[in-house]
C-alpha positions as a LaTeX table, in Angstrom:
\begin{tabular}{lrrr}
\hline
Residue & $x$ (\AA) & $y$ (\AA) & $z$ (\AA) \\
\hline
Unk1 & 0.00 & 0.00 & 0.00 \\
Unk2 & 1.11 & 3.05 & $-1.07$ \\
Unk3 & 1.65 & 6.07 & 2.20 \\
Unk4 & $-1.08$ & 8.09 & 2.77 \\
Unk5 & $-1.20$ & 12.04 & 4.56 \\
Unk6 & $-3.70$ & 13.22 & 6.49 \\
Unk7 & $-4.47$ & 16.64 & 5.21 \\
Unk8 & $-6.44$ & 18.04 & 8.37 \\
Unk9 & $-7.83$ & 21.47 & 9.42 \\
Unk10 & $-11.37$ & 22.65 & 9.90 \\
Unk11 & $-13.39$ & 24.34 & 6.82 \\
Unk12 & $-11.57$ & 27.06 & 4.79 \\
Unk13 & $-7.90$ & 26.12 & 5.94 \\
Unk14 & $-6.91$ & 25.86 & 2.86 \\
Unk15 & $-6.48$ & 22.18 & 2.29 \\
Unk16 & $-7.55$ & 22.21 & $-0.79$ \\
Unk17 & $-4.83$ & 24.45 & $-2.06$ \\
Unk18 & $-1.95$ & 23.05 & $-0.37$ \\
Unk19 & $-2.96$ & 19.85 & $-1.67$ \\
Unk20 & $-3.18$ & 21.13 & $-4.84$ \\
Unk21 & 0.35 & 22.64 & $-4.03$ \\
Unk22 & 1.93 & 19.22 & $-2.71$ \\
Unk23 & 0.51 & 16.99 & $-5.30$ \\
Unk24 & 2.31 & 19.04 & $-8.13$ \\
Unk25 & 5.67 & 19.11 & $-6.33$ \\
Unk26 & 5.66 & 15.90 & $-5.09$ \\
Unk27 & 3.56 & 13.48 & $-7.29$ \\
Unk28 & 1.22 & 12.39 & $-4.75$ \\
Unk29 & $-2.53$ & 12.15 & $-5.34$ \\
Unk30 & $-5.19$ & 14.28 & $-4.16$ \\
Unk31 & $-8.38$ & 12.67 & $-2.64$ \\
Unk32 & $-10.57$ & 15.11 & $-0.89$ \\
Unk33 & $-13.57$ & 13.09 & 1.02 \\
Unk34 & $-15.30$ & 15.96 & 0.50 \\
Unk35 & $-15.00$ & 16.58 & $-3.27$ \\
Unk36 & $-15.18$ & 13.01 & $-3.13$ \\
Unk37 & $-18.66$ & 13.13 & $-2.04$ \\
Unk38 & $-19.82$ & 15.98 & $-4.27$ \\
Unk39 & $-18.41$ & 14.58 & $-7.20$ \\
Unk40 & $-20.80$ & 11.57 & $-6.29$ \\
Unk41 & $-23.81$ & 13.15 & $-5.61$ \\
Unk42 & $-23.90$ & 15.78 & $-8.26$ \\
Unk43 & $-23.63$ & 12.52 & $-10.70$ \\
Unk44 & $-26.60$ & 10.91 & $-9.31$ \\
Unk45 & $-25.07$ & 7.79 & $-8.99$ \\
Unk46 & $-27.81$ & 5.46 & $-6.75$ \\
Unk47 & $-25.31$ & 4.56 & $-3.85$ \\
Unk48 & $-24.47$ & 8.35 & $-3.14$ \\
Unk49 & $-27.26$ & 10.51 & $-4.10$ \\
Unk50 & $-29.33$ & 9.84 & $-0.64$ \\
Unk51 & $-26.44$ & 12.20 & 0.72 \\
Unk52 & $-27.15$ & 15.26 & $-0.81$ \\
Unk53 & $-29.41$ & 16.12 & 2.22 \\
Unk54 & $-26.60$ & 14.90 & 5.30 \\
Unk55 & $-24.12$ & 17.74 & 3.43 \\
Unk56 & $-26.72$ & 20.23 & 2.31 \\
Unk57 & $-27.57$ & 20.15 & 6.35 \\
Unk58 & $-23.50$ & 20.39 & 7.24 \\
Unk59 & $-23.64$ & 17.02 & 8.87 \\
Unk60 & $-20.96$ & 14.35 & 8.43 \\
Unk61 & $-21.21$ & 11.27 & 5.84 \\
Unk62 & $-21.57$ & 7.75 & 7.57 \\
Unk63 & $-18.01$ & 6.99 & 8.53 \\
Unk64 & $-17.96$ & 3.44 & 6.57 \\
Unk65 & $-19.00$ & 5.37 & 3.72 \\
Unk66 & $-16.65$ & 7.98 & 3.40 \\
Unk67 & $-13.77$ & 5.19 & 4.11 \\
Unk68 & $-15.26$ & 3.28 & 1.43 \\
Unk69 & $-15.11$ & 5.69 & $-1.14$ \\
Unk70 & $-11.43$ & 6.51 & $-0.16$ \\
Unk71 & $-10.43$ & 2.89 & $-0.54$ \\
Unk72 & $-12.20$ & 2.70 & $-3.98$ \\
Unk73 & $-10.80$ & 5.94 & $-5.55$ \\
Unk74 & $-7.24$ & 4.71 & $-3.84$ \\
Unk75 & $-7.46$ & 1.01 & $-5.66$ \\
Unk76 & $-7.73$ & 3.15 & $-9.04$ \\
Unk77 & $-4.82$ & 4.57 & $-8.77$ \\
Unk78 & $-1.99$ & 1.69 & $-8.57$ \\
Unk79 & 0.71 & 3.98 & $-9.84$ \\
Unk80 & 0.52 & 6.68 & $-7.61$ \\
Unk81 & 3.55 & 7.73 & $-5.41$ \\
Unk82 & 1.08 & 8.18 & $-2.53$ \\
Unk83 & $-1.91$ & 9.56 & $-1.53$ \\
Unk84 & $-2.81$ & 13.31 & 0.26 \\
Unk85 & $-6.08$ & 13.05 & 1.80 \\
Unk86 & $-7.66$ & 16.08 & 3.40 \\
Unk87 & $-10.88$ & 16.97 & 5.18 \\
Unk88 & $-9.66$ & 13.27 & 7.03 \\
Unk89 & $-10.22$ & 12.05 & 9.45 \\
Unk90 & $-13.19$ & 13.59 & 10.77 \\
Unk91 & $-13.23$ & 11.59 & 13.94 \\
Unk92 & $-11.93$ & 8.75 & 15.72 \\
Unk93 & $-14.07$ & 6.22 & 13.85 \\
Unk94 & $-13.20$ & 7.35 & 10.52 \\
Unk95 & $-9.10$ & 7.15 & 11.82 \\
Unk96 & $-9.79$ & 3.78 & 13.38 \\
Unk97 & $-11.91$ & 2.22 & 10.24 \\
Unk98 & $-9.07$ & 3.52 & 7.85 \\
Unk99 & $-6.65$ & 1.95 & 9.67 \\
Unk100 & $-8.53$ & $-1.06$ & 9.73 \\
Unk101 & $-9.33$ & $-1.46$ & 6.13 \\
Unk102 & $-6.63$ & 0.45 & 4.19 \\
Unk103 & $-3.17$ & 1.29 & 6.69 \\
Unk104 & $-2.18$ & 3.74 & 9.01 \\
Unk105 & $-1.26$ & 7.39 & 8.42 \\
Unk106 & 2.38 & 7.75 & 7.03 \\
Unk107 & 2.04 & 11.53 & 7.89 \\
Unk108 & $-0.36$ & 13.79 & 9.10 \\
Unk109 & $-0.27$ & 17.79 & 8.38 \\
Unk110 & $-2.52$ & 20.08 & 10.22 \\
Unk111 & $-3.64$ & 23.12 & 9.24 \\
Unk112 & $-4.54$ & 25.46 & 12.21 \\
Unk113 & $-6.72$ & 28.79 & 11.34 \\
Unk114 & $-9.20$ & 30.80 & 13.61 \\
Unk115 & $-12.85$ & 30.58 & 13.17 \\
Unk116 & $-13.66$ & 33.88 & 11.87 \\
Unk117 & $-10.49$ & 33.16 & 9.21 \\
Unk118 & $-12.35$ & 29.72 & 8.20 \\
Unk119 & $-15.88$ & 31.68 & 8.07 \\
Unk120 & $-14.35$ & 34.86 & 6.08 \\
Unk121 & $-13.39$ & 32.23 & 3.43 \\
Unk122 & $-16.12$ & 29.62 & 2.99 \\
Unk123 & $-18.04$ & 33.17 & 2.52 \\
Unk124 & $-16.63$ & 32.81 & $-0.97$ \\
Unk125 & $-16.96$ & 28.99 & $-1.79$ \\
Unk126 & $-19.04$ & 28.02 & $-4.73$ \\
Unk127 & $-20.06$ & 24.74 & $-3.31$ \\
Unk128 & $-23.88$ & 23.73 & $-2.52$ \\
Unk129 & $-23.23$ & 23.29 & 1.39 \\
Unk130 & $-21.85$ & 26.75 & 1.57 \\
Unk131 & $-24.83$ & 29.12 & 2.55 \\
Unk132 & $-24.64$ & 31.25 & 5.25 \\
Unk133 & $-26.67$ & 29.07 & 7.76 \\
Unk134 & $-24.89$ & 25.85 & 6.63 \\
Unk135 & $-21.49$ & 28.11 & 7.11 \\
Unk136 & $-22.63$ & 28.33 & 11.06 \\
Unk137 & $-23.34$ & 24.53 & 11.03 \\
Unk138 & $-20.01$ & 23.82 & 9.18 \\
Unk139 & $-17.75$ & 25.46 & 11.66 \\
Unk140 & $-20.24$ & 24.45 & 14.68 \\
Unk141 & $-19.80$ & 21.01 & 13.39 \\
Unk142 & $-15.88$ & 21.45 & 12.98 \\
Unk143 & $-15.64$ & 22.70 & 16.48 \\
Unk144 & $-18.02$ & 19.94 & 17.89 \\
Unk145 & $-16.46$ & 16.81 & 16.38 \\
Unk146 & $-13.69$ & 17.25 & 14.48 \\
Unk147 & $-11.34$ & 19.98 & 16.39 \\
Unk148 & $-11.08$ & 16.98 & 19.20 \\
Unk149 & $-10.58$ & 14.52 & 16.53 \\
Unk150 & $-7.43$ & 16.94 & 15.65 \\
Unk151 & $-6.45$ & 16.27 & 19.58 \\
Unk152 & $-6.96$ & 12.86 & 20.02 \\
Unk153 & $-5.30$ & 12.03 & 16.42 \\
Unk154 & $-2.00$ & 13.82 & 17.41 \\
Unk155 & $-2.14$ & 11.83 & 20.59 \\
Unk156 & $-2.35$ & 8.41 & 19.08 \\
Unk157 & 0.00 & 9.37 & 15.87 \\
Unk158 & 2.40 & 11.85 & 17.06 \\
Unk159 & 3.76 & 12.40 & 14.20 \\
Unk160 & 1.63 & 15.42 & 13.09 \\
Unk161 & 2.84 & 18.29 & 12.36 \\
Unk162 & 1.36 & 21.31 & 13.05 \\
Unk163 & 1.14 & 24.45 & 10.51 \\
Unk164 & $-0.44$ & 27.82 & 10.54 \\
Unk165 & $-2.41$ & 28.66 & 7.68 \\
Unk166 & $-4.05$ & 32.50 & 8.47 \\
Unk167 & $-1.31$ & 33.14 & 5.63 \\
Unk168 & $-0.94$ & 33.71 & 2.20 \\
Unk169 & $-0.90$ & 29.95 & 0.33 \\
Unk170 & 2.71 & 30.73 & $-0.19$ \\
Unk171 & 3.51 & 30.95 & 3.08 \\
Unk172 & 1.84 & 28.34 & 4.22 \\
Unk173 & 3.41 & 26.32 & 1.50 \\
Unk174 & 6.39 & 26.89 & 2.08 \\
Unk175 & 6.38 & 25.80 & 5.60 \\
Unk176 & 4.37 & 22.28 & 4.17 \\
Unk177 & 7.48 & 21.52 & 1.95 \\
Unk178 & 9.85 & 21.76 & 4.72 \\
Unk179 & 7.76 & 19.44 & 6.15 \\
Unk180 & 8.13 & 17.07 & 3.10 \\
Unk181 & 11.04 & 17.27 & 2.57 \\
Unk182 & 12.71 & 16.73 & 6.20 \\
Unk183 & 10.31 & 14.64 & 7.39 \\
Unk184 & 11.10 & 11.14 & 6.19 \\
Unk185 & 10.14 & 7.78 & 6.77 \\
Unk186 & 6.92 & 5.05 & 7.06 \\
Unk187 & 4.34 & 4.97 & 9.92 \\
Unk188 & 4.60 & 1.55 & 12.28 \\
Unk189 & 2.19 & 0.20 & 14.53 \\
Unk190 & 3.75 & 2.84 & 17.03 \\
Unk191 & 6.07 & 4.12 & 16.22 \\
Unk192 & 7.34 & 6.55 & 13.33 \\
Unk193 & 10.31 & 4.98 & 11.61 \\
Unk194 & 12.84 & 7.92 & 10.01 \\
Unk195 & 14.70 & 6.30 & 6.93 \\
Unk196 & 17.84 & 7.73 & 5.56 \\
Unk197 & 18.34 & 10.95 & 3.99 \\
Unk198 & 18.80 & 9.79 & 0.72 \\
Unk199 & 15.29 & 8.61 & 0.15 \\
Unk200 & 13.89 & 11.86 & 0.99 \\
Unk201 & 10.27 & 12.74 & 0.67 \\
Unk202 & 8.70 & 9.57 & $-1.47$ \\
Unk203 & 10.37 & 6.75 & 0.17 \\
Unk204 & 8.16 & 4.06 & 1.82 \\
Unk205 & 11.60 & 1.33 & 1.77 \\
Unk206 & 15.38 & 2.29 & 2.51 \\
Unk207 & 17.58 & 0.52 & $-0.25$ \\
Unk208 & 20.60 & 2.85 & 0.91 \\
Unk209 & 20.70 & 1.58 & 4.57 \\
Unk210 & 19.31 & $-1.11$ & 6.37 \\
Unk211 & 19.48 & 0.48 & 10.09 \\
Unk212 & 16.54 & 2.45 & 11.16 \\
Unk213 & 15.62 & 4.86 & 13.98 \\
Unk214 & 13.14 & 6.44 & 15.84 \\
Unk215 & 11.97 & 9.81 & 16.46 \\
\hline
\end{tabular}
């Protein structure tokens, strides 16, 4: 299995973007759960179009759903270096079912903005769950559910990495590819497992040294 990042942040960090941003630099793929979801419902297909009313209402997608769809859209793409998934995990269950059926995180970025940042910008999405009221709901459901998720994720997998994004996408970016570039390695059981310098940002096996450590 190819390594997957957690993209995470509440609504309007920017993950989009910076995913946008890392995929072309790096190679990896972009799956957003909640373009993901969009993509499915605005094509009508029969399995997803009973959950245009859960997202027109701001409410989360049935966890074994939304890991569902991320396992199918990852099996089409074989030949990807990796995978960057953000809006993920949006709680506990969702962390613990992906780790169950697909693997654990190999890194997770998070993408830290203040609420009336995230409101200012989904002021300006284009999407059909961004109205006003389901703005309010958005962030109310971001600050319910998923801003302890953020917690209790970094506590299991510390190995996140924590970024401030109230910047300009350059910025922010620029901070992300440090990240990427320093931060080397595969995700074990427990612990993260650093690999040698020369494998740098895409490596998943060390063929340059068979010694590993900790950090």
């Amino acid at each position: 299995m190819q390594p997957s990042v957690w993209i995470m942040g509440g609504p309007g960090a920017g993950k989009g973007s910076q995913c946008s941003l890392i995929a072309a630099k790096y190679g990896y793929s972009h799956l957003s759960t909640g373009d993901l979801l969009r993509s499915e419902v605005l094509a009508g297909t029969e399995r997803w179009v009973r959950l245009y009313e859960i997202m027109d209402k701001g409410q989360l997608v049935p966890d074994e759903e939304v890991i569902a769809l991320l396992a199918e859209s990852m099996a089409k793409l074989p030949d990807s270096p990796g995978f960057l998934i953000d809006g993920f995990p949006a709680n506990m269950s969702q962390a613990n079912i992906f780790l169950e059926k697909i693997s654990g995180p190999s890194k997770i970025i998070v993408l830290e903005v203040p609420e009336e940042v995230m409101s200012q910008r989904l002021k300006d999405g284009v999407n059909f769950n961004d109205q006003d009221d389901t703005i309010k709901k958005r962030i109310f459901t971001f600050l319910e559910k998923t801003k302890p998720t953020i917690k209790s994720v970094l506590k299991k997998w510390p190995i996140g990495k924590i970024v401030r994004a109230d910047r300009s996408k350059e910025e922010v970016f620029a901070d992300i590819e440090k990240i990427m570039d320093n931060w080397v390695g595969i995700h074990g059981e427990c612990n993260y497992v650093v690999l040698c310098d020369q494998c740098n940002m895409n490596a998943t096996i060390c063929v340059h040294n068979t010694s590993t450590s900790t950090e």
